[in-house]
N, CA, C and O atoms as a printed pandas DataFrame, in Angstrom:
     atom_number atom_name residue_name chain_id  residue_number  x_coord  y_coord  z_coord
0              1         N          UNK        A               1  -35.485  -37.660  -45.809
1              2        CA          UNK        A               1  -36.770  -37.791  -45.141
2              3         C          UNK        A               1  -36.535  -38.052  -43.661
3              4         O          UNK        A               1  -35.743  -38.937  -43.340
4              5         N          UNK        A               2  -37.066  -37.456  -42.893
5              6        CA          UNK        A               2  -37.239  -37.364  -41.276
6              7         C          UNK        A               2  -38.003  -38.501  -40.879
7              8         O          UNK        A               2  -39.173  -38.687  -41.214
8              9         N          UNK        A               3  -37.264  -39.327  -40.095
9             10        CA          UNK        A               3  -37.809  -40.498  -39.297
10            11         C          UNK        A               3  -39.123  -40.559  -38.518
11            12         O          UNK        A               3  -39.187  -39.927  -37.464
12            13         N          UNK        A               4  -40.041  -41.172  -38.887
13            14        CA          UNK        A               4  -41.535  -41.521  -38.506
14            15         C          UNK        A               4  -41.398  -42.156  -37.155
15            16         O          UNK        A               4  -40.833  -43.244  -37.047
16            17         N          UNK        A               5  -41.966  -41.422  -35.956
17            18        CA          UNK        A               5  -41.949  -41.799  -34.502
18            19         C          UNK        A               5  -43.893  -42.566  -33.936
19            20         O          UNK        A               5  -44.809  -41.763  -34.116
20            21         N          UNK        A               6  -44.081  -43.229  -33.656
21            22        CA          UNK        A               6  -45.332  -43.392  -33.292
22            23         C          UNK        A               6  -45.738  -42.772  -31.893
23            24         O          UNK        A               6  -45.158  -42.892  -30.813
24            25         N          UNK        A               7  -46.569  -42.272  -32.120
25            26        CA          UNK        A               7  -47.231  -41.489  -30.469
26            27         C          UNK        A               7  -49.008  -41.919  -30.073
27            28         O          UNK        A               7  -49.992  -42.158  -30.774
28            29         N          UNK        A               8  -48.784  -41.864  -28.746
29            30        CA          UNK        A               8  -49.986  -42.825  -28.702
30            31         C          UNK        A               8  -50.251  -42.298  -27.115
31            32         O          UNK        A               8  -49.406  -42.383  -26.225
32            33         N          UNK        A               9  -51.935  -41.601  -26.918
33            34        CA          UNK        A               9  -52.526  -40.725  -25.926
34            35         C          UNK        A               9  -54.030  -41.201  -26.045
35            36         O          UNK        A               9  -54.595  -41.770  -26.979
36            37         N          UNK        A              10  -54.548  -40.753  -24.694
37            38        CA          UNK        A              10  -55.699  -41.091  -24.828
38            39         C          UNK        A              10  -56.566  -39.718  -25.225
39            40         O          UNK        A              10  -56.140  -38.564  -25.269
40            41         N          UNK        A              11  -58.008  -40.235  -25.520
41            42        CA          UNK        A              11  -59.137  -38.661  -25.257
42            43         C          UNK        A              11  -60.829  -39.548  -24.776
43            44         O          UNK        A              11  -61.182  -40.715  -24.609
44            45         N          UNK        A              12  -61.246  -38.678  -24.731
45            46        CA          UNK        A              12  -62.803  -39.165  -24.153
46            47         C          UNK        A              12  -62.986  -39.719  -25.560
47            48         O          UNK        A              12  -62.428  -39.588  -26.649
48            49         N          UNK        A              13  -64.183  -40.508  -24.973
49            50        CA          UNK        A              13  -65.108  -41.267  -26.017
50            51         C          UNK        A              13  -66.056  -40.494  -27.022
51            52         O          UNK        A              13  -66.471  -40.864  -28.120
52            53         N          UNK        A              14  -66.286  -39.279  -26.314
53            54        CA          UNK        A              14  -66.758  -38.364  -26.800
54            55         C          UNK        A              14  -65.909  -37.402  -28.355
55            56         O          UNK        A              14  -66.437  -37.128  -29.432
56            57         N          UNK        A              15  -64.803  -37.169  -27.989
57            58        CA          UNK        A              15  -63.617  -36.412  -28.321
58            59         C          UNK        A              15  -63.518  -37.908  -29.463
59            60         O          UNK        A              15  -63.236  -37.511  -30.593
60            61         N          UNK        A              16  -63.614  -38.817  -29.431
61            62        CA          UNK        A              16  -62.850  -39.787  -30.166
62            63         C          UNK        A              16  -63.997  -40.239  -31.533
63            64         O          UNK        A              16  -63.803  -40.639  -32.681
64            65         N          UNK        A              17  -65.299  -39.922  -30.682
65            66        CA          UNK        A              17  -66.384  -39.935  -32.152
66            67         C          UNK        A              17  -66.439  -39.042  -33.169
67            68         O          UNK        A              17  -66.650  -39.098  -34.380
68            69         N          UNK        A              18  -66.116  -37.925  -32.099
69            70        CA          UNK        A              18  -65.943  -36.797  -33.076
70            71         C          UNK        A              18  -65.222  -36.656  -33.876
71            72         O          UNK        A              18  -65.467  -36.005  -34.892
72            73         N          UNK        A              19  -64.106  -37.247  -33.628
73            74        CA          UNK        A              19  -62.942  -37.290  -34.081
74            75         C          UNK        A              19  -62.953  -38.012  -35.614
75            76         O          UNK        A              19  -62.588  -37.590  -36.711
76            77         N          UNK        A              20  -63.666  -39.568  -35.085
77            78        CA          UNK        A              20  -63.275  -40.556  -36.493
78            79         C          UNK        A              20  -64.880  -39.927  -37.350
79            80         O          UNK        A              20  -65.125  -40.436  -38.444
80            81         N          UNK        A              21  -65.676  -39.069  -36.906
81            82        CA          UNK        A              21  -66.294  -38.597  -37.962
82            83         C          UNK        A              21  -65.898  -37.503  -38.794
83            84         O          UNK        A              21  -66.348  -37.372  -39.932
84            85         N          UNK        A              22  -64.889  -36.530  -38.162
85            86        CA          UNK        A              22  -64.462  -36.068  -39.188
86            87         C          UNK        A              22  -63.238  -36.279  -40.201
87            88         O          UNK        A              22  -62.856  -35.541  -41.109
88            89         N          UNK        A              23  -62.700  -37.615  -39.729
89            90        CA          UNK        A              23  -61.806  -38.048  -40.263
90            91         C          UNK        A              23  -63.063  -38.444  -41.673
91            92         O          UNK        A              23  -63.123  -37.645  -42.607
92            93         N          UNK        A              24  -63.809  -39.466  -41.675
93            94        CA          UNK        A              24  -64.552  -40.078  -42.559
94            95         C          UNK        A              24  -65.154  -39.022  -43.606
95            96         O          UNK        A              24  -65.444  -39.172  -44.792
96            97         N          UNK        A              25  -65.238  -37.970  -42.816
97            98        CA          UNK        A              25  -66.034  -36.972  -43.886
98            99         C          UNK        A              25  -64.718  -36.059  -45.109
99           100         O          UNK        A              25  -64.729  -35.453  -46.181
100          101         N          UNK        A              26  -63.714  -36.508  -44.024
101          102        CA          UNK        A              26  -62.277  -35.183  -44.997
102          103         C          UNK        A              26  -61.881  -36.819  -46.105
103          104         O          UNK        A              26  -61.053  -36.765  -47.015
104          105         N          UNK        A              27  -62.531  -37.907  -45.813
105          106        CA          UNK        A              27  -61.983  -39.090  -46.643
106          107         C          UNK        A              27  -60.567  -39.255  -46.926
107          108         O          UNK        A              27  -59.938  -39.475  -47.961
108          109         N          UNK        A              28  -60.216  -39.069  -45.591
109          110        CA          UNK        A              28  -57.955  -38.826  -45.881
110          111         C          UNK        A              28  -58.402  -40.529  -44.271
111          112         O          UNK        A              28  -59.358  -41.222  -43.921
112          113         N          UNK        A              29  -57.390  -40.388  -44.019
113          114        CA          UNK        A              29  -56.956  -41.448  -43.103
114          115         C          UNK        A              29  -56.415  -40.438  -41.780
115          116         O          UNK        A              29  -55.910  -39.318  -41.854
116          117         N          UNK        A              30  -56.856  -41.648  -40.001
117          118        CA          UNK        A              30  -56.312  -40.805  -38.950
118          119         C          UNK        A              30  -55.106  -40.108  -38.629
119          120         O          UNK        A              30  -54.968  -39.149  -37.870
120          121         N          UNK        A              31  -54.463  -40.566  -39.142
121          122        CA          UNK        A              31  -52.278  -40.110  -39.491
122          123         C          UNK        A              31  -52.566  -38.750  -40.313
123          124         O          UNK        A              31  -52.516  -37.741  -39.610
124          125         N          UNK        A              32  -52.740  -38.629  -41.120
125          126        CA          UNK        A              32  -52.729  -37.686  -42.543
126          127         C          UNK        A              32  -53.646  -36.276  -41.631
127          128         O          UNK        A              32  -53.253  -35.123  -41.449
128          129         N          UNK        A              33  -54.831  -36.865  -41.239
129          130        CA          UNK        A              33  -55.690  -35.841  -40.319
130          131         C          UNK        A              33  -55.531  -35.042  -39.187
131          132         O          UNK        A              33  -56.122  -34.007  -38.876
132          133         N          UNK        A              34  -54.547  -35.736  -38.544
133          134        CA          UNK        A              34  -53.963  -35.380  -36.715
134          135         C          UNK        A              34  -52.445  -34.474  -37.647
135          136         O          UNK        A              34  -52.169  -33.298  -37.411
136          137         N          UNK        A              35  -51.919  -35.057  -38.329
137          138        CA          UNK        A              35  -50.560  -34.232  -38.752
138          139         C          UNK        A              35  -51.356  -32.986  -39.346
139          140         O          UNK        A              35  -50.834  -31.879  -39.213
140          141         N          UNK        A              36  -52.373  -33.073  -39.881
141          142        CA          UNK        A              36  -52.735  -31.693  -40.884
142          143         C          UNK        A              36  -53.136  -30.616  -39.899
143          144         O          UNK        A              36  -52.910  -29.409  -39.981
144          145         N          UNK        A              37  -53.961  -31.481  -38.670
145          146        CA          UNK        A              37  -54.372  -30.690  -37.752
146          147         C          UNK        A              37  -53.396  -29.731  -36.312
147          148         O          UNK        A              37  -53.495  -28.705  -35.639
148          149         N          UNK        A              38  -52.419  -31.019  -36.508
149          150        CA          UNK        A              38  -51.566  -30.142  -35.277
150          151         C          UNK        A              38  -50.211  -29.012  -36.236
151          152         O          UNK        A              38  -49.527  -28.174  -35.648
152          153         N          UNK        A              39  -50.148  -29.217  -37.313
153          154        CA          UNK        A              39  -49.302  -28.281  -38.325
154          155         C          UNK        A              39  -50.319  -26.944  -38.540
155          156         O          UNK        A              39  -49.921  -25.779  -38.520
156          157         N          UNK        A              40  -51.515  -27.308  -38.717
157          158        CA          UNK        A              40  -52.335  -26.135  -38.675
158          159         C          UNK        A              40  -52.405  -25.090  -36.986
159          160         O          UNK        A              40  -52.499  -23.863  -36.965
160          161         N          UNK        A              41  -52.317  -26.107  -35.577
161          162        CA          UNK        A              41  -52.405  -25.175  -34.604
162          163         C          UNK        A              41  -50.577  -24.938  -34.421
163          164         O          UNK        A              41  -50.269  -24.207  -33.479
164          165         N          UNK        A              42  -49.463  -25.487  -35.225
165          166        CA          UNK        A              42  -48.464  -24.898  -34.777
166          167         C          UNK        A              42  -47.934  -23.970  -35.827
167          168         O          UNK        A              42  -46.744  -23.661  -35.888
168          169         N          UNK        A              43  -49.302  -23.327  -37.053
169          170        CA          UNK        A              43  -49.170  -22.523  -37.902
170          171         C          UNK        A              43  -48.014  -22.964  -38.640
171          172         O          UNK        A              43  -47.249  -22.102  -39.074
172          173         N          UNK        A              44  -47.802  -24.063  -38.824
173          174        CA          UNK        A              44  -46.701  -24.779  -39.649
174          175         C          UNK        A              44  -47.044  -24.970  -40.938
175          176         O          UNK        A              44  -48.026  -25.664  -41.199
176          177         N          UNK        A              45  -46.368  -24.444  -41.829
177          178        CA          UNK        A              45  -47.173  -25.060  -43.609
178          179         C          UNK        A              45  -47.458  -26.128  -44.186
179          180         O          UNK        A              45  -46.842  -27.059  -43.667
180          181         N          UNK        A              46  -48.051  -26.417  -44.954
181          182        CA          UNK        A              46  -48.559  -27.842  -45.444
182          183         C          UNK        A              46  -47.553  -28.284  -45.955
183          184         O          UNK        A              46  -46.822  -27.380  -46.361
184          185         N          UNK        A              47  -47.154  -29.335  -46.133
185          186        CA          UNK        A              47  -45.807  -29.871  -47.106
186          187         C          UNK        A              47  -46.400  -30.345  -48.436
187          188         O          UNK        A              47  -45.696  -30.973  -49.227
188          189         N          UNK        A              48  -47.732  -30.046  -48.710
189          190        CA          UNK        A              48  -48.265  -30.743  -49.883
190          191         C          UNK        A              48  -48.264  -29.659  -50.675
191          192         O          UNK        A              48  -49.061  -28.829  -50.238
192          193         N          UNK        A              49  -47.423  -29.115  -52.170
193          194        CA          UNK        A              49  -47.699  -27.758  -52.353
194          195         C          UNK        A              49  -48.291  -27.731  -53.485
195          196         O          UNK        A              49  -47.910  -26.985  -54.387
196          197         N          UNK        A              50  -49.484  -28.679  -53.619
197          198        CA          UNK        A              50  -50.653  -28.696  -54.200
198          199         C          UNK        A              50  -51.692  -27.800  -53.129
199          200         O          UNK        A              50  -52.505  -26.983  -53.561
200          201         N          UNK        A              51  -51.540  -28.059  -51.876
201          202        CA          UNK        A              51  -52.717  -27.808  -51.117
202          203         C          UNK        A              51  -51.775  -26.377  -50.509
203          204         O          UNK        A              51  -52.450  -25.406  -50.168
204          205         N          UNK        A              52  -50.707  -26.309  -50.424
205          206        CA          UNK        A              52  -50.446  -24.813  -50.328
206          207         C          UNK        A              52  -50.777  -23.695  -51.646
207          208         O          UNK        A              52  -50.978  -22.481  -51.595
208          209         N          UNK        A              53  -50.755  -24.353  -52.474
209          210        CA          UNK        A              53  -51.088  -23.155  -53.841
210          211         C          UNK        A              53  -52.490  -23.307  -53.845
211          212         O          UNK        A              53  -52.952  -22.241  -54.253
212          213         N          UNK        A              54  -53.412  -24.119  -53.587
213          214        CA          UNK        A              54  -54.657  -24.129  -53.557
214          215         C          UNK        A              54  -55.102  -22.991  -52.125
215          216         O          UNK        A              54  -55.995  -22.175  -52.353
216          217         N          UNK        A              55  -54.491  -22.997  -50.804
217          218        CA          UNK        A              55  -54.940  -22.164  -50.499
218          219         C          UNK        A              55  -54.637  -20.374  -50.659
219          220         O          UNK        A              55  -55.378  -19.445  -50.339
220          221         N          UNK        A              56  -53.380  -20.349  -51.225
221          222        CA          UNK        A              56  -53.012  -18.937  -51.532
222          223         C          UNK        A              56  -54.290  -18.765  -52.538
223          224         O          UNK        A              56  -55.039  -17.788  -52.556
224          225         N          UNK        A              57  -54.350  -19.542  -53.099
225          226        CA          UNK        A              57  -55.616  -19.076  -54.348
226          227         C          UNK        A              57  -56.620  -18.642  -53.710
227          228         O          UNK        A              57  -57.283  -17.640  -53.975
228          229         N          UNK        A              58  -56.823  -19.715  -52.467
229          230        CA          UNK        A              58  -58.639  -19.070  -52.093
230          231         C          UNK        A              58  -58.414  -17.848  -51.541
231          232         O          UNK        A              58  -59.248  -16.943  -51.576
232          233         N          UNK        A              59  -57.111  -17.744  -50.923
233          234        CA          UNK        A              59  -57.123  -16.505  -50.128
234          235         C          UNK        A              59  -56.878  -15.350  -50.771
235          236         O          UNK        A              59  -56.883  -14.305  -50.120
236          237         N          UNK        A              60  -56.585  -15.337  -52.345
237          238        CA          UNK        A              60  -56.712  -14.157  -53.567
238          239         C          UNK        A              60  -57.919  -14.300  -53.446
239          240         O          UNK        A              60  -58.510  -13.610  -52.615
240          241         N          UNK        A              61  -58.453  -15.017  -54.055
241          242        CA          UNK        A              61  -59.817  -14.990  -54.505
242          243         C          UNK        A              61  -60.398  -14.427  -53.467
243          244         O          UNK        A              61  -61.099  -13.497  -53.866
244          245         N          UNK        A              62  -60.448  -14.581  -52.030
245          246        CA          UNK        A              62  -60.980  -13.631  -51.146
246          247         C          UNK        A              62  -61.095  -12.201  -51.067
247          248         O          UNK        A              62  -62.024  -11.396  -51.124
248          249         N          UNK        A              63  -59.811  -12.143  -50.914
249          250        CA          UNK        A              63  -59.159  -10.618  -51.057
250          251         C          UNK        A              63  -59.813  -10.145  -52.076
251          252         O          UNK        A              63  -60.393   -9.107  -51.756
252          253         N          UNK        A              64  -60.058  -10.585  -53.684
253          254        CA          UNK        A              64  -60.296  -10.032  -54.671
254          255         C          UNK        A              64  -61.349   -9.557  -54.750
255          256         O          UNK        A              64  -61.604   -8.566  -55.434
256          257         N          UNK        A              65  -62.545  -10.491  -53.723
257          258        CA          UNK        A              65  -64.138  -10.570  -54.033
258          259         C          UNK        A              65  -63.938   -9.675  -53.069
259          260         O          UNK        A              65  -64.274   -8.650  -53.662
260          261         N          UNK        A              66  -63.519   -9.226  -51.629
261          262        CA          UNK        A              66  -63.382   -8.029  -50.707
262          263         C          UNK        A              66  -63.438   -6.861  -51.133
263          264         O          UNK        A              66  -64.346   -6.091  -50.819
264          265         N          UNK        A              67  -62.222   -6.481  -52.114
265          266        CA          UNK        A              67  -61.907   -5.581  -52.679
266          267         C          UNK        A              67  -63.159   -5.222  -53.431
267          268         O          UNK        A              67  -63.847   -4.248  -53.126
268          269         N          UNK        A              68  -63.404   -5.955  -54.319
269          270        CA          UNK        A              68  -64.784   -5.891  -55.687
270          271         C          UNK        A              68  -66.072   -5.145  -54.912
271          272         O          UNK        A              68  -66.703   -4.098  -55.055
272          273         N          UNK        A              69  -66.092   -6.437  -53.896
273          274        CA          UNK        A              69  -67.340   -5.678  -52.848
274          275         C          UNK        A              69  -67.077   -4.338  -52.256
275          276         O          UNK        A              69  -68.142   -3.772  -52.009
276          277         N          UNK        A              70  -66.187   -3.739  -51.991
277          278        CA          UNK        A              70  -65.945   -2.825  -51.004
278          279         C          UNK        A              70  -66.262   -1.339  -52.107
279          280         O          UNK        A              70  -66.835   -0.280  -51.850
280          281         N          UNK        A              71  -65.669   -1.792  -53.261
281          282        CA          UNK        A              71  -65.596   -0.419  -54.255
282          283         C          UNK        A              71  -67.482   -0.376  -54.777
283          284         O          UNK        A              71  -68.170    0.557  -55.192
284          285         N          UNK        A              72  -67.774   -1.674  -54.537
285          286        CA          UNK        A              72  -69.119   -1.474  -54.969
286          287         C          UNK        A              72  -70.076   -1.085  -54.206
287          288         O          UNK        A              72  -71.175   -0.796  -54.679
288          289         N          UNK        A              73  -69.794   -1.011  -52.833
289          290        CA          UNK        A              73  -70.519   -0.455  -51.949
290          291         C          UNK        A              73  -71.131   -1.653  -50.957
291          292         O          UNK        A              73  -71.886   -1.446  -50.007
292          293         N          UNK        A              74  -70.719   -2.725  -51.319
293          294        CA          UNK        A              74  -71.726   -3.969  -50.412
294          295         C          UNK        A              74  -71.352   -3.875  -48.945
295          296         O          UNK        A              74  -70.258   -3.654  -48.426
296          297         N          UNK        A              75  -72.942   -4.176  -48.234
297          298        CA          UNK        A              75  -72.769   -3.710  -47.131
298          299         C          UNK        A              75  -72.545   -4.966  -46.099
299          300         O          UNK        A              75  -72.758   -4.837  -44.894
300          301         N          UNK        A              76  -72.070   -6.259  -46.718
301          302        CA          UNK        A              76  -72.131   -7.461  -46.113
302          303         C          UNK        A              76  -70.805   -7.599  -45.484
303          304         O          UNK        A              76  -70.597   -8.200  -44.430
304          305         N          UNK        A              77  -69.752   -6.881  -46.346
305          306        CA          UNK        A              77  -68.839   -6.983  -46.057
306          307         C          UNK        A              77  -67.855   -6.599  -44.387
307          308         O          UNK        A              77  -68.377   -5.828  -43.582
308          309         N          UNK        A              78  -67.057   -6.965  -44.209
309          310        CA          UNK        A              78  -67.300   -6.250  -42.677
310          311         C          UNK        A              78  -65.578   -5.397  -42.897
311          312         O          UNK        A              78  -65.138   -4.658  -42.016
């Protein structure tokens, strides 16, 4: 296991409400939320591979309902 460093920055007050409300709404904690979030903008994978097989799934299931729609003619699709 890779050694835990603490980092510590400021943001507006603004930026910081926003912030602990969507922490409260994902019901995870600020650590767990900022790591999920900056692995997501450095396109880095989840290390949880519960939540990596959960999203390959949605993203079949996308593809699948795409596909379904497309042969059926739906015009929602883009």
């Amino acid at each position: 296991m890779s050694k835990s460093l603490s980092v510590t920055f400021r943001m507006s007050a603004e930026l910081s409400a926003t912030f602990n409300d969507a922490v409260s709404a994902a019901g995870g904690d600020k650590t767990a939320w900022l790591i999920d979030a900056i692995g997501q903008k450095l396109n880095r994978p989840d290390n949880n591979p519960d939540k990596r097989l959960m999203a390959l799934v949605e993203r079949i299931e996308a593809a699948a309902a795409s596909l379904i729609c497309r042969q059926a003619g739906c015009s929602w699709i883009a």
